[in-house]
C-alpha positions as CSV (number, residue, x, y, z in Angstrom):
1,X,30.4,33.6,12.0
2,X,28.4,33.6,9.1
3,X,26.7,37.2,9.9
4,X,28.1,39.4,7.4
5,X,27.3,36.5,4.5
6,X,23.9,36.3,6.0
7,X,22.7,40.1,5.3
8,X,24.6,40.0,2.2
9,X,22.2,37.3,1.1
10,X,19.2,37.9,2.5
11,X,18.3,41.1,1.0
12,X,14.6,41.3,2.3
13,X,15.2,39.8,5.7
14,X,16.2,41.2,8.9
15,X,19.3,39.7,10.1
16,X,19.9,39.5,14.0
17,X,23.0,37.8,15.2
18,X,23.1,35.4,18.2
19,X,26.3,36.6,20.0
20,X,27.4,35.8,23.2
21,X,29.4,39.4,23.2
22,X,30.1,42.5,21.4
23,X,31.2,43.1,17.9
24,X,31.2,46.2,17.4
25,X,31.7,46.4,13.2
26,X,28.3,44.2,13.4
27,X,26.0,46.8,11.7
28,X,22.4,44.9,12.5
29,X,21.2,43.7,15.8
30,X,23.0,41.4,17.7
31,X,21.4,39.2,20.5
32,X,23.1,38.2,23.7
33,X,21.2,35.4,25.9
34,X,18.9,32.5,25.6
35,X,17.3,31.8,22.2
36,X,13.7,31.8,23.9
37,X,14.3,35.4,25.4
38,X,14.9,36.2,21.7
39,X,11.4,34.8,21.0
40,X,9.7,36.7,23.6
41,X,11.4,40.2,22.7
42,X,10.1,39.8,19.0
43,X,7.0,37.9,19.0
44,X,5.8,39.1,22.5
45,X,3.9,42.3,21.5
46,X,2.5,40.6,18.3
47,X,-1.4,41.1,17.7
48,X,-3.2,37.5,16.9
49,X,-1.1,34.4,16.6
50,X,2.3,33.7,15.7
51,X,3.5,31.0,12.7
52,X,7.5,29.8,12.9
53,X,9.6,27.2,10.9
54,X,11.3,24.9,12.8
55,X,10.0,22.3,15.3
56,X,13.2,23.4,17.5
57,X,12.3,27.3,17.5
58,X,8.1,25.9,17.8
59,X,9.1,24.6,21.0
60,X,10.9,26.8,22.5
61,X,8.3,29.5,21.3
62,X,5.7,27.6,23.6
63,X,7.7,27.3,26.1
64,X,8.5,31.5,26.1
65,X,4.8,32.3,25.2
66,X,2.9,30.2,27.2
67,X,-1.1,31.4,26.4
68,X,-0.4,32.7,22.8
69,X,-1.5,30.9,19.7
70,X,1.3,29.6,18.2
71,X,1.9,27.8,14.6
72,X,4.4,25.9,13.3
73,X,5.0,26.5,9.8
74,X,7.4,23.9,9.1
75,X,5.4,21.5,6.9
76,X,3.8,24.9,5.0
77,X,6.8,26.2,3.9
78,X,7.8,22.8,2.9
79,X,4.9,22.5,0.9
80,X,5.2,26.2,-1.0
81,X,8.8,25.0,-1.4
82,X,8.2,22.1,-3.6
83,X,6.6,24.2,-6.3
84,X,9.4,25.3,-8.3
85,X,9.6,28.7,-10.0
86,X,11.2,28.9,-13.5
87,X,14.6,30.3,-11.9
88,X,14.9,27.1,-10.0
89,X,14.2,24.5,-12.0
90,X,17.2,26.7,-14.2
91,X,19.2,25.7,-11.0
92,X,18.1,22.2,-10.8
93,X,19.0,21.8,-14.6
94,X,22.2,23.0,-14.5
95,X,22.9,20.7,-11.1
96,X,21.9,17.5,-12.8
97,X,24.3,19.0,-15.8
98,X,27.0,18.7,-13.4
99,X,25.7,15.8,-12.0
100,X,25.7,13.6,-15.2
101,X,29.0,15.0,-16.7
102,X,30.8,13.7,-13.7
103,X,29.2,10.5,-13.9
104,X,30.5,10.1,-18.1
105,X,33.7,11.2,-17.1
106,X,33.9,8.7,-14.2
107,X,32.8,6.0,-16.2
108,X,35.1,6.3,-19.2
109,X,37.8,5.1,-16.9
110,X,35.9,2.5,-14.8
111,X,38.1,-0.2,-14.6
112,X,37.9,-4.0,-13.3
113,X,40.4,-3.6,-10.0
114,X,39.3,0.0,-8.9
115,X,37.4,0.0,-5.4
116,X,34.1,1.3,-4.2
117,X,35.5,4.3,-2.6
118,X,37.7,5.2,-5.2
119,X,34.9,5.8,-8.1
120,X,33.3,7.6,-5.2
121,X,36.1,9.8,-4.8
122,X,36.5,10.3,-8.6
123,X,32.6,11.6,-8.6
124,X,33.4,14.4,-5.9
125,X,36.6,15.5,-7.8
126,X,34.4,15.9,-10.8
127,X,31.4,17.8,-9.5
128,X,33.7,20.0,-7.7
129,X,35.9,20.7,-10.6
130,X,32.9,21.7,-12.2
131,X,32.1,24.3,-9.5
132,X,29.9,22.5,-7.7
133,X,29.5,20.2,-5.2
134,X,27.9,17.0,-4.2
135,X,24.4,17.2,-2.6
136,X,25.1,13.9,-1.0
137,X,27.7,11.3,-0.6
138,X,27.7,9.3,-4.0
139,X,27.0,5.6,-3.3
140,X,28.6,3.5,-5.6
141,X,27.9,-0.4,-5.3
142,X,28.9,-3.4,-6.6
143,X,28.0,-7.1,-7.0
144,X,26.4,-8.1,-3.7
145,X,26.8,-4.8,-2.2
146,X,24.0,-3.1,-4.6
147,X,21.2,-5.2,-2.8
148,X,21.3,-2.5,0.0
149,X,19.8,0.5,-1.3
150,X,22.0,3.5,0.7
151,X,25.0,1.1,0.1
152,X,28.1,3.2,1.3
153,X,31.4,2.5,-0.8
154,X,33.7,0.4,0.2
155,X,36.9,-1.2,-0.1
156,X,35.2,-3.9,-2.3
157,X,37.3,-4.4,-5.7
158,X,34.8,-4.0,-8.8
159,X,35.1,-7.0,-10.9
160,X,33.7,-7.5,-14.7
161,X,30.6,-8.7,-15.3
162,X,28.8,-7.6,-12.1
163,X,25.9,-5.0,-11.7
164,X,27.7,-1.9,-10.6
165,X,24.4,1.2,-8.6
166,X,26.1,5.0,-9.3
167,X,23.8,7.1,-7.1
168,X,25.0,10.5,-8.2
169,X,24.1,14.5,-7.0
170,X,25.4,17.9,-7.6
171,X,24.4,21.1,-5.6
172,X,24.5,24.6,-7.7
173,X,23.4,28.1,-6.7
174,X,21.8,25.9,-3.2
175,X,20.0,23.9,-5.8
176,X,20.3,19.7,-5.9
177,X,20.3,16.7,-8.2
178,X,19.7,13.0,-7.6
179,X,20.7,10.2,-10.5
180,X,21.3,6.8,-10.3
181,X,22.5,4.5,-13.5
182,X,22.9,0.5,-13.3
183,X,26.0,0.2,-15.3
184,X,27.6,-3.3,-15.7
185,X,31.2,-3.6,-16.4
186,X,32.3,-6.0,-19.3
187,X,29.5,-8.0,-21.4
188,X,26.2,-8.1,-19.7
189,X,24.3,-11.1,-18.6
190,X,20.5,-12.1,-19.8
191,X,19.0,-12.4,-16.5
192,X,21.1,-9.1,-15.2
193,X,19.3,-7.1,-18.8
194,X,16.1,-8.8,-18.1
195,X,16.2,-6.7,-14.3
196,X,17.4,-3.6,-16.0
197,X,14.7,-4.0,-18.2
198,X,11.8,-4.9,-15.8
199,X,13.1,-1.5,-13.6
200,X,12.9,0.7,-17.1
201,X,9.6,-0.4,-17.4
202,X,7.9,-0.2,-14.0
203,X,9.8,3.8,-14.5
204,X,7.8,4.0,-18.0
205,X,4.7,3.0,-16.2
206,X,5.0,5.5,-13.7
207,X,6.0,8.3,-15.8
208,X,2.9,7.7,-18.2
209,X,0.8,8.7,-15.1
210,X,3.1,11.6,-14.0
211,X,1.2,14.6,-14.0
212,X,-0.4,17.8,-12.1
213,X,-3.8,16.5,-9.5
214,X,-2.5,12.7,-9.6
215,X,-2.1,11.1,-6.2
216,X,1.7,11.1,-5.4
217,X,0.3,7.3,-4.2
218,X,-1.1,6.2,-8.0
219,X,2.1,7.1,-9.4
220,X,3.6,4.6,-6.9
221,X,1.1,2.0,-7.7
222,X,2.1,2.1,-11.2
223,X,5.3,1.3,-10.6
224,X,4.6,-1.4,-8.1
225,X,1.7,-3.5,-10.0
226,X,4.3,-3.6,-12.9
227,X,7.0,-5.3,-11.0
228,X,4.8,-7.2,-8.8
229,X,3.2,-8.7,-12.5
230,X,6.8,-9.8,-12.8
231,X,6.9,-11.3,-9.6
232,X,9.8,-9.7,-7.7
233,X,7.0,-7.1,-5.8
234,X,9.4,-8.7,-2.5
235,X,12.1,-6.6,-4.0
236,X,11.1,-3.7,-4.6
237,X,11.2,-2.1,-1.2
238,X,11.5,1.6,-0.8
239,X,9.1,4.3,-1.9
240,X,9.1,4.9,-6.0
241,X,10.8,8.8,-5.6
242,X,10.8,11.7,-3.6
243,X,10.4,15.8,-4.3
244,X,14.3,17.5,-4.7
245,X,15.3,21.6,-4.6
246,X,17.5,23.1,-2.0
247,X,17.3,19.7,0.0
248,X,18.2,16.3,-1.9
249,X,15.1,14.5,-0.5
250,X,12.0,17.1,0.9
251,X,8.2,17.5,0.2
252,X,6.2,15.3,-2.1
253,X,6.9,11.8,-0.8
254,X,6.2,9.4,-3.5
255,X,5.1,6.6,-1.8
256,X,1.9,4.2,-0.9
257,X,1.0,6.2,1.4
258,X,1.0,9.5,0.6
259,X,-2.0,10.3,-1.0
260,X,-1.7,14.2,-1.8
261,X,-1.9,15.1,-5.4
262,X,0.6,16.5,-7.0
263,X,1.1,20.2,-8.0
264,X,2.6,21.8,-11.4
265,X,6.0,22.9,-10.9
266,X,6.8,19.8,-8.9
267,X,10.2,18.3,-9.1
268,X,10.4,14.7,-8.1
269,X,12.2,11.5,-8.9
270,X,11.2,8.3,-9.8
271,X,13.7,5.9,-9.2
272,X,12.5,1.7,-8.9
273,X,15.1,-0.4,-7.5
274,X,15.2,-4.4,-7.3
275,X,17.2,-5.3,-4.3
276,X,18.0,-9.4,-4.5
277,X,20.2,-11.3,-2.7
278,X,23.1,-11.3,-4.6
279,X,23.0,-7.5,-6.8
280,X,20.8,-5.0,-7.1
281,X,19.6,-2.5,-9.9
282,X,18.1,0.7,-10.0
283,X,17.3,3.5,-12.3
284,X,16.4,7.2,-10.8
285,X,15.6,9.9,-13.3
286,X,14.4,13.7,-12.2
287,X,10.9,15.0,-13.6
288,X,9.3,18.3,-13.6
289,X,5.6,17.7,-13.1
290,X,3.4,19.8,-15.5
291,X,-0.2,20.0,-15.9
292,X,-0.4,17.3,-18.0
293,X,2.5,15.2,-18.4
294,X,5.7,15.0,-16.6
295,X,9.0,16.5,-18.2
296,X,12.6,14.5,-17.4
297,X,14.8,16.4,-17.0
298,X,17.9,14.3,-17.1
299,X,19.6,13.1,-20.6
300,X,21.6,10.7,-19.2
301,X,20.7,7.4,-21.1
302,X,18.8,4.5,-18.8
303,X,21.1,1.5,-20.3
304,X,25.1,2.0,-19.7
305,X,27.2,-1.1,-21.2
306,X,31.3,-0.6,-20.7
């Protein structure tokens, strides 16, 4: 179905469509039969090895080419693809634009007595009104239901004075965003700014670090041996960020474990959360790793009162 879109946007790949039967206005190749036939007519007569993307094509290639070397490209071309080139960190600009627009027009009419689902809603409308769309489905959480980190919306009534997680993304030109504000609704408490705070800082920590040839781990660490000096290390339980292009979450990890060093061009988040038994706060912001600094890319401001 989506031939004709294909080789209009894929100007320096051949296109060949799997069809079951003839079209005859199809101008490129169309293939009828099993996928893994299709890997042995193209890759059959190939001198040396083969390389493909996708572990579901990888197996069926050595299943079709039993005795040839094969690679699977996969995590390479995830790797080249977390580089950015100037054009689309453009992209990833203009999606967090989108992004963050929808989130200040959402907020200027967050009200006590609106549900979960409905600010939700209101976020989609935005971003698409804009031209875009989202890159995820916006979590928005309130009260007790921001101590789960992927909260989904629900038909929980949002009620003043509670910690309110807006986990926000637009997609532009194939390109994504990923913020997340803490907002609270009505006057905010001490303890509640104390957390917000506590999250800014471990951020500022790990930002101070951000740069090209740093261990995606040590960034982590940074953020981690900040909140663990505050004592809450317990709540702090997912990895500090994650790499963002054409996919809202792909290649670098930021996380204890991962201890490959980070490249110029990079675009990651950095996003600590506190997760505690009765709210939860977090604070995501998107950076462009350079040599020797990172750049934030979003404008959206860390502290939201309403």
């Amino acid at each position: 179905m989506d031939y004709e879109r294909a080789v209009e946007e894929c100007k320096s790949c051949e296109v060949i469509a799997y069809l079951p039967y003839e079209l005859p206005h199809l101008e490129g190749r169309v293939f009828r039969g099993k996928l893994k036939d299709l890997i042995k007519e193209e890759v059959a007569n190939c001198k040396g090895s083969v390389g493909l993307i996708g572990h579901f094509s990888f197996s069926l290639a050595r299943e079709a080419l039993r005795g040839k070397e094969i690679a699977d490209l996969t995590d390479v071309l995830s790797e080249m693809r977390s580089v950015k080139e100037g054009w689309e960190v453009d992209n990833v600009k203009k999606a967090i634009e989108v992004a963050e627009e929808a989130i200040k027009e959402v907020l200027t009419n967050l009200r006590e007595g609106l549900k979960e689902y409905e600010v939700a809603s209101e976020l989609i409308y935005e971003m698409r009104r804009r031209g875009a769309v989202p890159s995820f489905e916006p979590i928005v959480a309130s009260g007790r239901n921001a101590r789960f980190p992927h909260a989904i919306p629900s038909d929980k009534t949002i009620k003043s004075g509670e910690l309110i997680v807006i986990d926000v993304g637009a997609k532009v030109n194939g390109y994504c965003s990923d913020i997340t504000r803490t907002v609270s609704l009505g006057r905010l408490r001490t303890e509640d700014e104390n957390l917000l705070k506590i999250v800014r800082g471990a951020q500022e920590n790990a930002i101070s670090k951000l740069r090209e040839g740093i261990k995606a781990s040590e960034v982590d660490r940074e953020a981690r041996v900040f909140i663990e000096k505050e004592g809450l290390g317990s709540y702090f339980i997912h990895s500090l960020g994650h790499g963002v292009g054409l996919e809202v979450h792909e290649y670098p990890l930021i996380a204890p474990d991962n201890d490959r060093s980070l490249k110029e061009g990079m675009i990651v988040t950095i996003e600590p959360g506190l997760y505690l038994k009765d709210k939860g706060v977090r604070i995501e912001d998107m950076y462009l790793v350079k040599r020797d600094k990172g750049e934030r890319l979003t404008n959206l401001s860390s502290f939201i009162g309403l």
